[in-house]
N, C-alpha and C positions, 0 to 999 in steps of 0.2 A: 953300917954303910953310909947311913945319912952323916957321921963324922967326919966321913974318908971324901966323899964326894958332895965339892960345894953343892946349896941349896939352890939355885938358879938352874943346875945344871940337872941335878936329884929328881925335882918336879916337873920336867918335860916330861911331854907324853912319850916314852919311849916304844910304850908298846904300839903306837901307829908310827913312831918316825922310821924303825928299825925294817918294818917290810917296806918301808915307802921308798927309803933307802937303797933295798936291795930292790928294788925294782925301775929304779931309776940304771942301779949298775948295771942291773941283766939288758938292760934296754939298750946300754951302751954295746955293750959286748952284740947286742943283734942289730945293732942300729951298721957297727962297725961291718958284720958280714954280709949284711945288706947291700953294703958297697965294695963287696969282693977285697975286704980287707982293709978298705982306706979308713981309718980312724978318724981322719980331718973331714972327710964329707958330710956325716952325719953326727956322729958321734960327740963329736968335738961342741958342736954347736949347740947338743942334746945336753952335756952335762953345764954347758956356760947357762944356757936359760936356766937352766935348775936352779943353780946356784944366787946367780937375781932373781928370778922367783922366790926360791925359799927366801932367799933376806925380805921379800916383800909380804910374802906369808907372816913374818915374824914380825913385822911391822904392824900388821891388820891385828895377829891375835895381842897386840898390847892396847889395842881401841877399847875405849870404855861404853859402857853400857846408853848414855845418856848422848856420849858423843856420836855413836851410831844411828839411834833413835831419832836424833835430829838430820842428819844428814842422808837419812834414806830417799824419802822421795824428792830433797831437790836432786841427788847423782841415780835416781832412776828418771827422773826428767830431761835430764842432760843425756845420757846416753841413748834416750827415746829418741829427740834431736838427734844427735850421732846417726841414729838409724833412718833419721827422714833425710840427713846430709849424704846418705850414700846413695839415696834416690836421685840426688838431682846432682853431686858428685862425684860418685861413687867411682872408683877401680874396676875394668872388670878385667878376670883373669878365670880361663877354666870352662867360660860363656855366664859366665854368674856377678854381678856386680856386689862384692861385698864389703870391700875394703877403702878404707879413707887413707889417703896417701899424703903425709904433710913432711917435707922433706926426705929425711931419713927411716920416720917413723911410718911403719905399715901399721893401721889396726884395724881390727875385724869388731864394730860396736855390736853386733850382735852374739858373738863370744861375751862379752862382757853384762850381755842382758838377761845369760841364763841366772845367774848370782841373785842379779839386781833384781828378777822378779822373786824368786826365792825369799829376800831381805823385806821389799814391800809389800809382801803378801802374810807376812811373818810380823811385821810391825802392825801392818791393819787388823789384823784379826787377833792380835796381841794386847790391843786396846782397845780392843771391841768387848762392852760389857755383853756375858758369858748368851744373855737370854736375847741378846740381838742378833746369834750368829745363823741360828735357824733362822733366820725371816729372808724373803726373798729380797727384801731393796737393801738389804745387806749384800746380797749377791752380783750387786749390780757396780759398784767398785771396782769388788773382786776379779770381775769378770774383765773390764775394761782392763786390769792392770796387766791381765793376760794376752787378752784379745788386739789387744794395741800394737803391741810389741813383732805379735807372731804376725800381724795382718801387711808389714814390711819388712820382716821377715822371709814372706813367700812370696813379695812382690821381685826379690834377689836372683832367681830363685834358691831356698836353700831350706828344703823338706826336712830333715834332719836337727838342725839346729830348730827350726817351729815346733817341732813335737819332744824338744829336750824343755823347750821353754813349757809346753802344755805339761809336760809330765812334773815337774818340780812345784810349777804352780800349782795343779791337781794334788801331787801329795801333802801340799800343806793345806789346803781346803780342806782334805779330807781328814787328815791329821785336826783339824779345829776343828770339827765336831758338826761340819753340815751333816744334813741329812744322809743317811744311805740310799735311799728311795732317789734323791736328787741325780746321783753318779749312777745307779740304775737306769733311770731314763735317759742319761746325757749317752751312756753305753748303746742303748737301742736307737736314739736317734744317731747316732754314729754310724752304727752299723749299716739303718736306714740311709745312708747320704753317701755310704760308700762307692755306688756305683755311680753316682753325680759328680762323685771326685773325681773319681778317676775319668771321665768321660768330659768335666769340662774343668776341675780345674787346677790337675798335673800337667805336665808338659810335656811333650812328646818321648822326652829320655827317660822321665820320672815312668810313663808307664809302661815303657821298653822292661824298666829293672823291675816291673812289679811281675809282669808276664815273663821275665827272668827266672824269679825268683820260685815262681809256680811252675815252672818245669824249664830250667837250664839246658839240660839237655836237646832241648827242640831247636836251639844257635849254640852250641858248643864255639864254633869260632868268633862268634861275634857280640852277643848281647847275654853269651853266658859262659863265654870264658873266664871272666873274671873270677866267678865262681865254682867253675870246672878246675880252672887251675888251682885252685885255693883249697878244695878236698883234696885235688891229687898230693898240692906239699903237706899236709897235715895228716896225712894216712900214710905218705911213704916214710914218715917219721918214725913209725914204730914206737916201741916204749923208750928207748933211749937215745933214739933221732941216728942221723948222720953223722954228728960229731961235727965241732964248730968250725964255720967257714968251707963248709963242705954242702950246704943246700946245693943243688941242682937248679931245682925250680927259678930261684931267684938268681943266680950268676948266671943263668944261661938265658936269664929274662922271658923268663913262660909265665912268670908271678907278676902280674902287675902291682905298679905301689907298695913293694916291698917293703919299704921304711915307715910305711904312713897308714892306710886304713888296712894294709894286709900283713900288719907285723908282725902279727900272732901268727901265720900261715909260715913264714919267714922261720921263728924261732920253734913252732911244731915241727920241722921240716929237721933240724939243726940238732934240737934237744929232746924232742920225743916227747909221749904222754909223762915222764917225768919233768919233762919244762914246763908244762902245762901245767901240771899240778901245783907248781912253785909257783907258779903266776897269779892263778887262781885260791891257794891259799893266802896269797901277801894279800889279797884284795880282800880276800874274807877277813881278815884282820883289820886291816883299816875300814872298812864297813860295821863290823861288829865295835869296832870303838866308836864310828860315828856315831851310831844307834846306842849306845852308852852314854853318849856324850849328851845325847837329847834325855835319854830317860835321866840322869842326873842333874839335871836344867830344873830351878827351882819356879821359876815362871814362864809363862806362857810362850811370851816371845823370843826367851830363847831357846826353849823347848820345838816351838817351829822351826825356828831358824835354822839350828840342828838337823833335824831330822832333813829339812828342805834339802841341805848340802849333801847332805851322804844320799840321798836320793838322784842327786843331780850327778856324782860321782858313781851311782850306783847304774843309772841310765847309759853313760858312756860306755863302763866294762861291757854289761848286759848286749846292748844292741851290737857293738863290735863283732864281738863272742860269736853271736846269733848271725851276723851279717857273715865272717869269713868261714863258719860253717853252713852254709846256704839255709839258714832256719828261718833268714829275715830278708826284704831287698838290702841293697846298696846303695845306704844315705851318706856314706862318707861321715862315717863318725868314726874319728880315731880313739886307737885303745890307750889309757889315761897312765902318763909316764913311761909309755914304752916307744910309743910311736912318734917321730922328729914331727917336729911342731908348736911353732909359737903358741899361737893363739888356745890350741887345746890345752898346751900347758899351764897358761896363763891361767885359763877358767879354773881347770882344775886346782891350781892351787891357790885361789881365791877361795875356792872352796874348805880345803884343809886350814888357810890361813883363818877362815870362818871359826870351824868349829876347837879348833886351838885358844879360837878368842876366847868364844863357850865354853870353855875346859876349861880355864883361867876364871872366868866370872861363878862358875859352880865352884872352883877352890878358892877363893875368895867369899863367897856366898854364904851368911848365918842359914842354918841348917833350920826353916822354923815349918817347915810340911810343904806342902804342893800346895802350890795356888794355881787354880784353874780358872 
């Protein structure tokens, strides 16, 4: 086979391009009955990003090891900026200021900071000799390179995207070898601060969705319909749905955000616990190669790095999933290549362009043990 098909083409990862693929198409296909058929509404716009994305993913995974490495915290600097520019010019659309608007160009820098903390948290602690990483004023970088980011972040407001950032940073901390005992106590003091949060400092809607989310049913019309209607399509689905372009819920608009944070609800409704399973299989495939991709990373920091992205892709499915079956509130986190949208695309396939890069520097890479 390696005769028949050139070598460029042979050693692409196919076994993650192939579900990523088909889940970019299926997204098309539910993006399109999202909008009662119109193909140009969503759809159209959903396979163009794709398409400049992926050339830009392909762009990222040719970056070299050394070129990365340099360039990490000044463009985790720059987009830090980005994020203090939307404080004092920021867009606001939704009631949230998140977007910097420079003619044509909309961007969301905080989309862009889940990555960038992921990459400088994965180079610091990737040249961090091995016996400094226990110690606590080792922790205190760390900590800023997180804390920074998320602290204008939720000055936006926008809950969701802060604890996509906590959670990527978190698994590469933990992944480098702090303490257990450390993420033990950061857990109880969490838990501890819980009722502080929420009492001073969520916002009035934020805690509308939390008391939402702990019994829907108590505002069925109002502060839990989102998620009242969001069971109802993915139960009237059945195992093999309604048949496409035939949702109720969403052409007769009982589904809110059919396109976007309730896509999954959308195409459960369409294709049944066998769409689901499609969807959730393709993810398991590109997650299980991510976590491949780390454990064959011959050093540290790309071993972080790795893991960091499939983590940070792993976050989006996950809380989606959990949000439009009422398991989690509603942070507005879209589900990754299905649901219309720049900006999630964007991250996301920053991400896959990441660890493609990874894939490339481990086939490339003399094979001579782990370095830790």
């Amino acid at each position: 086979m390696s005769g028949i098909v050139p070598q460029p083409i042979a050693r692409q990862p196919w076994q993650m391009l192939f579900p990523l693929f088909g889940l970019i198409g299926f997204g098309a296909l539910v993006l399109t009955s999202a909008a009662a058929g119109n193909f140009d509404l969503y759809a159209k716009s959903h396979l163009v990003r794709f398409v400049v994305l992926f050339a830009m993913a392909v762009v990222i995974s040719r970056l070299s090891k050394p070129l990365v490495s340099f360039f990490t915290y000044p463009a985790y600097l720059v987009i830090l900026l980005l994020l203090m520019a939307v404080e004092i010019v920021g867009q606001v659309g939704g009631g949230s200021q998140r977007w910097l608007e420079v003619g044509p160009i909309r961007l969301q820098p905080s989309e862009l900071m889940k990555p960038a903390v992921v990459v400088a948290l994965a180079h610091y602690y990737g040249s961090l000799p091995v016996g400094m990483i226990p110690n606590w004023r080792a922790l205190l970088p760390a900590g800023g390179i997180i804390l920074a980011p998320m602290a204008f972040v939720l000055l936006q407001p926008d809950l969701g995207t802060s604890l996509a950032i906590a959670f990527g940073g978190g698994v590469v901390m933990f992944l480098a070898g702090l303490p257990i005992r450390w993420f033990i106590f950061a857990g109880i003091a969490g838990l501890a601060a819980i009722p502080l949060a929420f009492f001073f400092a969520l916002q009035p809607y934020q805690q509308d969705r939390v008391t939402t989310f702990l019994d829907p049913e108590s505002d069925p019309l109002g502060e839990g319909y989102q998620i009242t209607q969001s069971k109802i399509a993915i139960g009237s689905g059945g195992i093999f749905g309604k048949g496409f372009n035939e949702g109720s819920q969403s052409h007769l608009n009982y589904l809110p955000e059919p396109h976007t944070d309730f896509v999954f609800a959308t195409m459960a409704e369409e294709w049944g616990f066998v769409g689901g399973l499609f969807v959730l299989a393709a993810f398991a495939v590109i997650l299980r190669w991510g976590l491949s991709v780390a454990r064959a990373a011959n050093d540290r920091f790309s071993k972080l790095l790795a893991a960091g992205m499939t983590a940070t892709i792993f976050f989006y499915v996950a809380i989606n999933l959990l949000m439009v079956m009422g398991f989690a509130p509603v942070v507005g986190i879209p589900l990754p290549f299905i649901s219309h949208g720049g900006s999630s695309m964007m991250t996301n396939m920053i991400c896959i362009g990441v660890l493609m890069m990874v894939h490339r520097w481990n086939r490339n890479a003399p094979r001579t043990g782990l370095i830790t």
